[in-house]
NUBASE-709711 format. One line per 2 residues: number of its first residue (from 1); their letters; for each residue x, y, z of C-alpha. Coordinates in Angstrom, 2 decimals, decimal comma. Example, Ala and Ser with C-alpha at 12.3 -4.5 7.8 and 13.67 -1.06 7.14 Angstrom:
NUBASE-709711
1> AS> 12,30:-4,50:7,80 | 13,67:-1,06:7,14
end
This chain:
NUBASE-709711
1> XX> 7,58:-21,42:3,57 | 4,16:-23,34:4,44
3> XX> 1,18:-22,64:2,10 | -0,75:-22,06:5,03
5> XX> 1,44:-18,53:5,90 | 1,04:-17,80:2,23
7> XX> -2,90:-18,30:2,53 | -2,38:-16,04:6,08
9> XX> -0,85:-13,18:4,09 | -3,71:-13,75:0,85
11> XX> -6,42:-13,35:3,47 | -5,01:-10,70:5,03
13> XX> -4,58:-8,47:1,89 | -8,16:-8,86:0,92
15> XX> -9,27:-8,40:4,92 | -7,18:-4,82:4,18
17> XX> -8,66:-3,94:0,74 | -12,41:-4,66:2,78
19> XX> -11,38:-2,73:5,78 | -10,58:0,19:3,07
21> XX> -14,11:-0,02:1,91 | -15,24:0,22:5,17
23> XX> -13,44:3,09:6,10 | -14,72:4,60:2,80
25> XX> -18,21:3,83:3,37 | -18,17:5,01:7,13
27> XX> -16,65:8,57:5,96 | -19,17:8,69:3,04
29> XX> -22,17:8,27:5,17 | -21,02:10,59:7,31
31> XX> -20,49:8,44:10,60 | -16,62:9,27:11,10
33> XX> -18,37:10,49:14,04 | -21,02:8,11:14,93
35> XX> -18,60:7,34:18,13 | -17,40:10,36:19,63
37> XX> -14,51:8,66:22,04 | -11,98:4,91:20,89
39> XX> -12,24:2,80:20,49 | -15,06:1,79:22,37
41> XX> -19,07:3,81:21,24 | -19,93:6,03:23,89
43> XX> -17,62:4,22:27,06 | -19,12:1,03:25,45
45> XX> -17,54:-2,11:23,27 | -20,98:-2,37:21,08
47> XX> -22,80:0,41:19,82 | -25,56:1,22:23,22
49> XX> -29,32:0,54:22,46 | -30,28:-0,50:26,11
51> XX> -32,10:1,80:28,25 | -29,57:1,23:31,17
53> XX> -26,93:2,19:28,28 | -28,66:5,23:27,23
55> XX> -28,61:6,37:30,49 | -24,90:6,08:31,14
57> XX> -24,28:7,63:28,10 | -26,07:10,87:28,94
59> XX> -24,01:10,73:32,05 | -20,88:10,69:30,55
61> XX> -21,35:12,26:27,17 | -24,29:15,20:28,10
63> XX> -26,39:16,16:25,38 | -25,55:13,30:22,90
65> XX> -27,80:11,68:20,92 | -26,71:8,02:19,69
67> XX> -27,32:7,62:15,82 | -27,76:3,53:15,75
69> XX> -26,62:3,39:12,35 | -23,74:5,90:12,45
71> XX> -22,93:4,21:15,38 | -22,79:0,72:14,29
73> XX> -20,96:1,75:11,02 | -18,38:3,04:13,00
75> XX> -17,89:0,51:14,93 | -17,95:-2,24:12,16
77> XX> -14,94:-0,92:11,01 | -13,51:-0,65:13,70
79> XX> -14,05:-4,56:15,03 | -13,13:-5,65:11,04
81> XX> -9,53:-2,71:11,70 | -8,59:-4,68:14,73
83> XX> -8,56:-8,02:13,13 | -6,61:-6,72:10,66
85> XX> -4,02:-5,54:13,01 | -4,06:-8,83:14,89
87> XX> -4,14:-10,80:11,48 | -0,88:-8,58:10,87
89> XX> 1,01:-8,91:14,34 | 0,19:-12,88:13,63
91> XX> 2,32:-12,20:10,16 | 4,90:-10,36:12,38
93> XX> 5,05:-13,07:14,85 | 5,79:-15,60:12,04
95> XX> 8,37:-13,70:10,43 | 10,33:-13,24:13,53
97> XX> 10,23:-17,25:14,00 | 11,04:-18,49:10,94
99> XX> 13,46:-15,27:10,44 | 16,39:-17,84:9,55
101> XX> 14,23:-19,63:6,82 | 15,21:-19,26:3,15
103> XX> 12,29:-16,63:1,02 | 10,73:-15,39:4,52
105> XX> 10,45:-11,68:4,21 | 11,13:-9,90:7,64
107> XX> 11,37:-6,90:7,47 | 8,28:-6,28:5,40
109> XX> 6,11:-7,69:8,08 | 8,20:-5,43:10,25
111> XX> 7,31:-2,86:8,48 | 3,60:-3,73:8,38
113> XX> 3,27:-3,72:12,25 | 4,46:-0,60:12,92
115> XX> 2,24:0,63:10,23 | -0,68:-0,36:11,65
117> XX> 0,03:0,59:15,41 | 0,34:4,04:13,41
119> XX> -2,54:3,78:11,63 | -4,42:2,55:14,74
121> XX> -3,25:5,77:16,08 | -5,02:7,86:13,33
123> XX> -7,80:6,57:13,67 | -7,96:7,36:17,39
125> XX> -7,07:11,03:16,08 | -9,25:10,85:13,30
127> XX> -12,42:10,93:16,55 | -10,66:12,81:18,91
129> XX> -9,78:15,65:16,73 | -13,23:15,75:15,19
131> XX> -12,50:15,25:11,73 | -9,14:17,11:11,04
133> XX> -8,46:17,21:7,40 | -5,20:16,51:7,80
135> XX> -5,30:13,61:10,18 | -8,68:12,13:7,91
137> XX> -6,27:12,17:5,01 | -3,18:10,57:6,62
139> XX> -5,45:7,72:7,62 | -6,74:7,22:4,04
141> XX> -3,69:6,53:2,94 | -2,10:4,63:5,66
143> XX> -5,38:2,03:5,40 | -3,89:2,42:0,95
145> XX> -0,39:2,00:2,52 | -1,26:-1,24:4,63
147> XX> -3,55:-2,76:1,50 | -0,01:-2,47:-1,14
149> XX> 2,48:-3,64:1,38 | 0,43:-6,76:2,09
151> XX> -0,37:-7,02:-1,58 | 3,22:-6,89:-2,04
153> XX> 3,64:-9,25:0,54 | 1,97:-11,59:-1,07
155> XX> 3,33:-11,21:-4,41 | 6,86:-12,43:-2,54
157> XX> 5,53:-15,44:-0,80 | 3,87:-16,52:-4,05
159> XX> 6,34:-16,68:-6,61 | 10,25:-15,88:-5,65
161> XX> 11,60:-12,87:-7,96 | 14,66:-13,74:-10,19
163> XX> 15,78:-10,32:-11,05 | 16,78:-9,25:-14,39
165> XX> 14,26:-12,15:-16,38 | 12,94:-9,64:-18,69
167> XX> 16,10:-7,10:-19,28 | 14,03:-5,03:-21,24
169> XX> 10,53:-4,53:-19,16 | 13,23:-3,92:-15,90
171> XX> 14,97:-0,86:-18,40 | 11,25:0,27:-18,08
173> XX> 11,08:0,00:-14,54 | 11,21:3,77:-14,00
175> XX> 8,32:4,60:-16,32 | 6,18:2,38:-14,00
177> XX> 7,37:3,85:-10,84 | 6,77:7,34:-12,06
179> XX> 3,04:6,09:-12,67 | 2,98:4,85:-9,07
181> XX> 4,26:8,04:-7,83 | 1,68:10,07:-9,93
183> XX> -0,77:7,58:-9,15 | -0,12:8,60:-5,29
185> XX> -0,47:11,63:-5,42 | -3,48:11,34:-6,98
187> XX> -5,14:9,26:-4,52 | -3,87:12,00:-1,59
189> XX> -5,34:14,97:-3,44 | -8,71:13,04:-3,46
191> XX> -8,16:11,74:0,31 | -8,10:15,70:0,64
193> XX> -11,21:16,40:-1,29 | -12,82:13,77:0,83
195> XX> -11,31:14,65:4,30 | -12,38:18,88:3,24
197> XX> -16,17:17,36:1,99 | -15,08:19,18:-1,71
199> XX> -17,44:16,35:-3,73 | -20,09:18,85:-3,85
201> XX> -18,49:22,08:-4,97 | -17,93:21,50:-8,49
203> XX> -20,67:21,70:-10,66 | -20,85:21,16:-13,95
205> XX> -18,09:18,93:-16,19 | -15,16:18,77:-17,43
207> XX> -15,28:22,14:-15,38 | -16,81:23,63:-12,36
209> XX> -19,27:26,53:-12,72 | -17,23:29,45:-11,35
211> XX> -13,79:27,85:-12,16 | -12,47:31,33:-12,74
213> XX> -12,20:31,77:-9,00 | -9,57:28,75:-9,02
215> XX> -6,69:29,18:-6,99 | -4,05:27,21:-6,30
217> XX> -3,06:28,45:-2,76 | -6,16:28,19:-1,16
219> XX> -5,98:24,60:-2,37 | -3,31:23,84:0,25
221> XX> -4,66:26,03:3,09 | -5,08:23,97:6,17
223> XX> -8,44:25,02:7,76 | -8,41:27,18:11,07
225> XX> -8,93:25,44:13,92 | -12,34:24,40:14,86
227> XX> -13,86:22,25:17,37 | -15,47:20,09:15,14
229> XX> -14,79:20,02:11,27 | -17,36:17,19:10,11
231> XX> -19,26:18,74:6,74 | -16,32:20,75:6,18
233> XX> -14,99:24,05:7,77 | -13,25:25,81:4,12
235> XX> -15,20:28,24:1,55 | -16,98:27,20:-1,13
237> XX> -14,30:28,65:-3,18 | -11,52:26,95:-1,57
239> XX> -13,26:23,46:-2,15 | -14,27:24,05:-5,44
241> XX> -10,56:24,94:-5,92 | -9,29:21,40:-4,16
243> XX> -12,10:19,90:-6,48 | -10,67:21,46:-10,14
245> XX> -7,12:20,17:-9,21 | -8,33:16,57:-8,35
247> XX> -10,06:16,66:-11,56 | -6,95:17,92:-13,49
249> XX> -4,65:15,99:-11,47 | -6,86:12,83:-12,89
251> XX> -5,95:14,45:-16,74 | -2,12:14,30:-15,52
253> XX> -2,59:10,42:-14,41 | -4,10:9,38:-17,10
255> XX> -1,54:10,94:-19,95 | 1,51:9,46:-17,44
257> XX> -0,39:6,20:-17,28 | -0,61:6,19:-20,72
259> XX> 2,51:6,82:-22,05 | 4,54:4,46:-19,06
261> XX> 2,52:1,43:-19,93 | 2,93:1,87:-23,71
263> XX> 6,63:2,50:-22,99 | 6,48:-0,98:-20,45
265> XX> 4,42:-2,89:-22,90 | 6,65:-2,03:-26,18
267> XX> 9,94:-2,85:-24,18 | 8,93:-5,91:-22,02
269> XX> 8,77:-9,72:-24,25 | 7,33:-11,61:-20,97
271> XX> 3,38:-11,87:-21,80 | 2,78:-11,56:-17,88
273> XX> 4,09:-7,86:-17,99 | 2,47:-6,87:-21,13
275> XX> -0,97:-8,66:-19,27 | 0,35:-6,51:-16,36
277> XX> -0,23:-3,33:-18,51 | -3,54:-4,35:-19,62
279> XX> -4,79:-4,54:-16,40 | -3,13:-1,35:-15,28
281> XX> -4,93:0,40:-18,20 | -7,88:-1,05:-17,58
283> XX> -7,91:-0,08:-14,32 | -7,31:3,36:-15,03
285> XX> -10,13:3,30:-18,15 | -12,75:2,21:-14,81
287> XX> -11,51:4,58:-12,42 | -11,85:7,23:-14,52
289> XX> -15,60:6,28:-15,68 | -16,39:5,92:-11,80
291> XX> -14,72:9,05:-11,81 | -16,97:11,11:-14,54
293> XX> -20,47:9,03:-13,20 | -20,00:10,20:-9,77
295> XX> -20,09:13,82:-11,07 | -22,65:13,74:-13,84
297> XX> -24,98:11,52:-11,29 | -24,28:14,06:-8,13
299> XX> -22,24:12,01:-5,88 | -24,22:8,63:-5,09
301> XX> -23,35:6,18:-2,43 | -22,85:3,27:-4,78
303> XX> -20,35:4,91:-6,94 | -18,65:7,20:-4,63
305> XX> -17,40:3,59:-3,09 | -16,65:2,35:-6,16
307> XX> -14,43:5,20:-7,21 | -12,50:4,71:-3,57
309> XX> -12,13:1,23:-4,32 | -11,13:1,34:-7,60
311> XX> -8,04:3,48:-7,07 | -6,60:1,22:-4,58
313> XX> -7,30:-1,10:-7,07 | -5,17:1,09:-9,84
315> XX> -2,35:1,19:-7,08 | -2,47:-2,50:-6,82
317> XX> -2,28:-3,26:-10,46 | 1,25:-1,04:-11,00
319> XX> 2,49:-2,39:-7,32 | 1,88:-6,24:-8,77
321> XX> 3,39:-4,68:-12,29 | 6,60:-3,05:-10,76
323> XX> 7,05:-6,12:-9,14 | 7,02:-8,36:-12,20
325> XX> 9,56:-6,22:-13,82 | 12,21:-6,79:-11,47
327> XX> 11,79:-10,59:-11,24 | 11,89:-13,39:-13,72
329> X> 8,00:-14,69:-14,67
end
């Protein structure tokens, strides 16, 4: 395997974890919409600020009015999405060549590809149906799906497992995959606060003003169909409902965190794993401050990013950790 495919698949992971961000800051500035049609801005491949472009714009979209900056965050991540995807087909490409080599993964790459055609696909959906819930929260986590695989990726071009080196952190191996499960789940219930607009409608901490009106099956109700469902389309009650369980689902991850890394860390003897746990915890410690700042300060920019980018980071600190339990290090 050539350092220079192992550099490929580095810069591709981080290229994923930034396109995340992106995503995260175009949703939280409220410019899913910014371009109406895809994956071109109003017919065009650049956001239009020409007066010959404004004009065929009102021709084909009547009655719109271009944002610049909606626009142009839109279509940022879009142009930074596509070389992702081409970055990934290259990976692909690679791994179908050199198939026959010893320690190149194929089906992983595989895997990635038709990810990202998928993903590509929500993100179409994401425009055309205005902001479904559904649809905005399916491509959250396939852009969180696409960041771990290729973090994973990596982790198997850079250092070969040997499975079974540390007998006793792999007997733990099903502590940390519960954490990665809970840790999932986790990051879809927020994807659905997001994708519903629920930051807002819980006042006050640890609880919401009004949490007596909680209910867990309006939590789960899909919203009626509307023709456009940017700002949100649920009650207040329903979103300050999706907003309690994300915070209590963030109580749950942090006591199953907790107790599967001290279970890891007390079982492994490689210092790598036990490092491994550190970083999970600290991870969690962040994401969690991030977590109680962005209520306490009422939902800023800044941190509002930060908390979407520090629970992919989370997920990549027990994908890296999982993986060093099954392989010698």
């Amino acid at each position: 395997m050539t350092k220079n495919y192992k550099t490929l698949v580095l810069c591709t992971a981080i290229l994923a974890v930034l396109v995340v961000g992106l995503g995260a800051y175009t949703r939280l500035s409220d410019a899913g919409l910014g371009c109406p049609d895809w994956p071109g801005c109003y017919g065009f491949l650049t956001v239009p600020d020409q007066a010959h472009e404004i004009q065929k714009v009102q021709q084909h979209f009547p009655g719109a009015q271009v944002d610049q900056g909606k626009a142009l965050k839109e279509m940022v991540h879009r142009y930074f999405a596509g070389g992702l995807g081409l970055l990934i087909l290259a990976l692909a490409v690679y791994a179908l060549r050199h198939a026959k080599l010893p320690h190149v993964p194929l089906r992983l790459p595989m895997v990635l590809l038709l990810l990202v055609i998928f993903q590509a696909l929500l993100g179409m959906w994401t425009v055309t149906m205005n902001l479904q819930p559904l649809v905005v929260m399916g491509h959250l986590l396939g852009g969180f799906s696409i960041a771990s695989l290729l973090w994973l990726l990596y982790l198997r071009t850079h250092s070969q497992p040997v499975f079974g080196g540390d007998p006793g952190a792999r007997a733990s191996l099903g502590w940390s995959l519960s954490a990665l499960v809970v840790v999932v789940i986790q990051i879809a219930l927020g994807g659905w606060l997001a994708a519903n607009y629920a930051a807002t409608h819980c006042i006050g901490f640890p609880m919401c003003a009004g949490s007596e009106a909680f209910s867990l099956s309006s939590v789960f109700q899909l919203p009626t169909e509307h023709s456009n469902y940017e700002f949100g389309v649920l009650s207040f009650e329903s979103r300050m409902s999706i907003h309690l369980l994300h915070r209590f689902g963030a109580f749950i991850t942090a006591v199953v965190l907790l107790s599967a890394m001290w279970q890891v860390f007390r079982s492994a003897q490689s210092q790598m794993i036990k490092q491994a746990c550190g970083w999970v915890v600290a991870a969690l410690v962040a994401q969690i401050s991030l977590g109680i700042a962005l209520v306490q300060m009422s939902i800023p920019l800044n941190v509002a990013l930060a908390h979407n980018l520090m629970a992919l980071l989370l997920l990549l600190t027990l994908v890296r950790l999982c993986y060093l339990q099954k392989s010698k290090s």
